[in-house]
N, C-alpha and C positions, 0 to 999 in steps of 0.2 A: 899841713899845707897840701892843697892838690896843688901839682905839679900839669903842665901842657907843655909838650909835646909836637913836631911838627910829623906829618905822614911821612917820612924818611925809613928807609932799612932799619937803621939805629934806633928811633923811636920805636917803630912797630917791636923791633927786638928785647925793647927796654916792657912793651905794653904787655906780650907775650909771658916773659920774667913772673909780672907781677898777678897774671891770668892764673899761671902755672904754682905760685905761691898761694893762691887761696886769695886773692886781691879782688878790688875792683877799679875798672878799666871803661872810661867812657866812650865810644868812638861812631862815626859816623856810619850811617849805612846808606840807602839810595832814598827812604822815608826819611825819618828823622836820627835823632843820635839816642844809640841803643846806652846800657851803663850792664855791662860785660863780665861774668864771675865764669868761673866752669861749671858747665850742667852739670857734669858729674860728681862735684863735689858738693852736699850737700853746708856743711859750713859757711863754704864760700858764697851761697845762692841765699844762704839768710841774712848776710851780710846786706845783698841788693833792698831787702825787705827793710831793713832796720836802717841805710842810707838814707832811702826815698820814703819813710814811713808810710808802708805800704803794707796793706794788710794782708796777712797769710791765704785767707780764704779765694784770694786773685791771681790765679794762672800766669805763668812766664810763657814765654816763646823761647824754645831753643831754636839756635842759629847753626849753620853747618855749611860746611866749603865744599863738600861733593856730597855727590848724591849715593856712595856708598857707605856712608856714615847710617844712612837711615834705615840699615840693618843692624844696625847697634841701637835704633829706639826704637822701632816701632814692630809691631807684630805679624804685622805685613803691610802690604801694598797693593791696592785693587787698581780697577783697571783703570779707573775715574780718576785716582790720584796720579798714576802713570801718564795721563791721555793731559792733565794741569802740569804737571811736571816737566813733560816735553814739550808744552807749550810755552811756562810761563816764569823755569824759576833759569837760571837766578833771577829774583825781581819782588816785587810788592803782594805775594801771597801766600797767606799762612795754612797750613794744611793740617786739619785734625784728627788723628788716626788713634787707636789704642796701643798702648805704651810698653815696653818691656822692664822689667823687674830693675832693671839700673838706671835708669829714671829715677830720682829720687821724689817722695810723694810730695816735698818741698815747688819742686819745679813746678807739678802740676796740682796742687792744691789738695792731694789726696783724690784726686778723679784717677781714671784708669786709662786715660787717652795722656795725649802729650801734642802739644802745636809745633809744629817746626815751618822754618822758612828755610830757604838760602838767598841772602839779599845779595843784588848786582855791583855792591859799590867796593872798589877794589880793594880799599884800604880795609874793610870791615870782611873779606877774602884773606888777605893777607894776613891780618890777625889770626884770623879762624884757625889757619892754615898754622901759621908759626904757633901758635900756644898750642896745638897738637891735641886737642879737644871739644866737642860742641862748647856752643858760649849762651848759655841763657841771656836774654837782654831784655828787660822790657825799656821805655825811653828812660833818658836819663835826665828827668825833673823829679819833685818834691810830688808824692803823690795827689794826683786830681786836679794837678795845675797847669798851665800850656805845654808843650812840648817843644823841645829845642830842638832849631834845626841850623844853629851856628852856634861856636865852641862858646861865645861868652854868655848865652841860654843856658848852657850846661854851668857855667861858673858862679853864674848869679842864682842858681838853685840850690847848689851839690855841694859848691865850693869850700873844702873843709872836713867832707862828711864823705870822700872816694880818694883814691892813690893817685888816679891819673884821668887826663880828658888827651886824648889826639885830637888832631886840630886837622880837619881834613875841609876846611870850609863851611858854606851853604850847604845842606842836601838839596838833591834836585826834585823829587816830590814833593815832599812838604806835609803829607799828610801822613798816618801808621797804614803798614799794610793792610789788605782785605786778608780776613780769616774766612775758611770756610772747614765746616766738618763733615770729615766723610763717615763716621767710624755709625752710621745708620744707612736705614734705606736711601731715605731721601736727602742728598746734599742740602745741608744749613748752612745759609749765612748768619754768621756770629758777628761778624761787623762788616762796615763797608769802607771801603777805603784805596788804597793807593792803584788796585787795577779794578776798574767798575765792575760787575757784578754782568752785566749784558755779554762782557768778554769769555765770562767764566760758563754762561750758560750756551755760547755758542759749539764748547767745547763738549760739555757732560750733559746739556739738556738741564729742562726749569730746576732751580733754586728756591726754595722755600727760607723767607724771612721770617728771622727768629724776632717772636713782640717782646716777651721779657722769659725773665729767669730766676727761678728764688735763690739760686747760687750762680756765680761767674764761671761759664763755661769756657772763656777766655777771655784775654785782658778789653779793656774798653766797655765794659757791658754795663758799669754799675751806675745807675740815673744822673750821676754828677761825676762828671772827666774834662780833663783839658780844659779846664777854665780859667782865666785870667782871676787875680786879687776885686779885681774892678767889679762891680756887679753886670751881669749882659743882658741884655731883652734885645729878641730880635721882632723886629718891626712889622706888623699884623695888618696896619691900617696906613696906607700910603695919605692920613692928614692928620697924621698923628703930630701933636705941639709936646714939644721939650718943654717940662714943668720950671715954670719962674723960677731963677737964683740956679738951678741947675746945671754944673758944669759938665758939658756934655761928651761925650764922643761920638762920632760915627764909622763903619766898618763896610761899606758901600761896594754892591761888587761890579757896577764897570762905570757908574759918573755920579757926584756929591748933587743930590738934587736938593737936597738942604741941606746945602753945605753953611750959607748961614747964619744957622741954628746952633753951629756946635763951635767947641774950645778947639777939637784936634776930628781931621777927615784921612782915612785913608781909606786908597780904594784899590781891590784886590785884583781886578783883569781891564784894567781901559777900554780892552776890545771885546770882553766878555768869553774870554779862552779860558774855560774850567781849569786844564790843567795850569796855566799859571795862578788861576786865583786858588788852588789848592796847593801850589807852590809858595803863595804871600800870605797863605792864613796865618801862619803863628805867627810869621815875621811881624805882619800889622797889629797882631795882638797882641804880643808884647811891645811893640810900640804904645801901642792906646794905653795898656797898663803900666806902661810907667811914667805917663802925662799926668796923672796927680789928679786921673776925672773923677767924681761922683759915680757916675755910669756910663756904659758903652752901649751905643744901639746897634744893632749887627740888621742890615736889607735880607730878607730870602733870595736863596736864589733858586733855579732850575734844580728839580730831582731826578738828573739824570745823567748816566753816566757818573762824572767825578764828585758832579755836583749833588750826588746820594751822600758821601762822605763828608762834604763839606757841613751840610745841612744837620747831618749824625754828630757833628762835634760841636754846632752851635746851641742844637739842643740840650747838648749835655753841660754846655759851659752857663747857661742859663736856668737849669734846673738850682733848686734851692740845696743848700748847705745844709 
């Protein structure tokens, strides 16, 4: 049985326990809800891989509550990572640097770099903090499937297959953090996500986007993630006809303009506010996925700003199995 937990002292101390055991620990952070082992134990971090049948060769994020922790991974720290650091953590970005020997090559897929973040959200602090360890986390779903960003997402995944889920609500972004790699000349984007990419360039100067990868340089990268059961195509031709007998959905990001055409509509910003509709992506999409549809049509939206991340996860939920 997993067992939930509310964000309480007692909980956090109970989450901590089982951190500190070689457990796994579901808990929220300001993106979505992480599923928590300790970095440093390499046992406990294969545990997370064989939870979420999630394949070896794809990179973790370690998680850390101060920023003196990251002399304990990394090899160092330039000036670019300093100049993001003080700008941006705690918060939605992940930073790739070359790794130190107690890293385990678990964590990082056998590369020689390591991602780490520190997220803002207090409860997933407080953990950090009481289990007295980095927390490797990648989210905490069933590999390649949506990401949860309220505890019963994590129970309708996991439920069974982890010790514990805290229960710290909604997260308020909605989407995974933005990675970026310093440990080269040129800063790479490895994904785009929870703090836009224009933020990050006003800080370190242009950013070069990463097109593909014949191995996963961090999590997010492999052609098919975060996808609903439901099948998705996102909508190319504004006269495009839902095929007869077809039970439909649609995933609209500020007004149902065929609305209808379809069985179930949800619409992710009314006012066309990227960060709310990067706040309602998963919410809507598992909603649409568990409406019983044939398929789900997901609208384009703007590639800019949040709306670069949003777009990153609908291609990837419509990419083929």
């Amino acid at each position: 049985m997993t067992r939930i937990v509310e964000a309480t002292e007692e909980g956090l101390k109970i989450a901590a326990l089982i951190i500190k055991r070689g457990g796994l620990v579901a808990f929220p952070t300001e993106t979505v809800y992480g599923l928590g082992a300790d970095a440093l134990n390499p046992e406990a971090v294969a545990k997370i891989f064989e939870a979420k049948e999630r394949p070896f060769f794809d990179p973790l994020i370690v998680h850390i509550a101060d920023v003196k922790e990251l002399d304990l991974l990394w090899l160092y720290i330039d000036d670019r990572a300093k100049a993001l650091i003080e700008r941006f953590w705690p918060g939605p970005l992940t930073i790739v640097l070359p790794k130190k020997d107690i890293v385990p090559d678990i964590v990082t897929a056998g590369l020689n770099t390591v991602a780490v973040r520190m997220p803002s959200h207090p409860v997933a602090l407080r953990l950090i903090r009481e289990s007295e360890t980095p927390i490797a986390a990648p989210s905490a779903n069933r590999f390649g499937y949506l990401s949860p960003t309220m505890p019963e997402h994590v129970l309708k995944q996991l439920g069974g297959r982890i010790d514990l889920i805290i229960d710290g609500g909604r997260t308020p972004v909605g989407v995974e953090s933005t990675i970026i790699d310093l440990s080269e000349e040129t800063p790479l984007l490895l994904r785009p996500g929870g703090l836009p990419v224009e933020e990050i360039e006003r800080v370190i100067g242009k950013v070069k986007m990463l097109t593909e990868s014949e191995k996963p340089r961090s999590p997010g990268q492999l052609p098919r993630h975060y996808s609903p059961r439901t099948p998705l195509r996102i909508i190319e031709d504004e006269n495009f006809e839902v095929p007869f007998g077809i039970k439909a959905g649609l995933l609209a990001f500020k007004e149902a303009k065929y609305r209808e055409k379809f069985f179930a509509v949800e619409v992710l910003s009314p006012s066309g506010d990227l960060k709310e509709a990067a706040c309602n992506l998963f919410p809507c999409l598992h909603r649409l996925d568990d409406a019983g549809l044939d398929i789900i049509y997901a609208e384009a939206i703007p590639e800019e700003g949040l709306g670069r991340a949003i777009m990153d996860r609908l291609r990837k939920a419509q990419a083929k199995r």
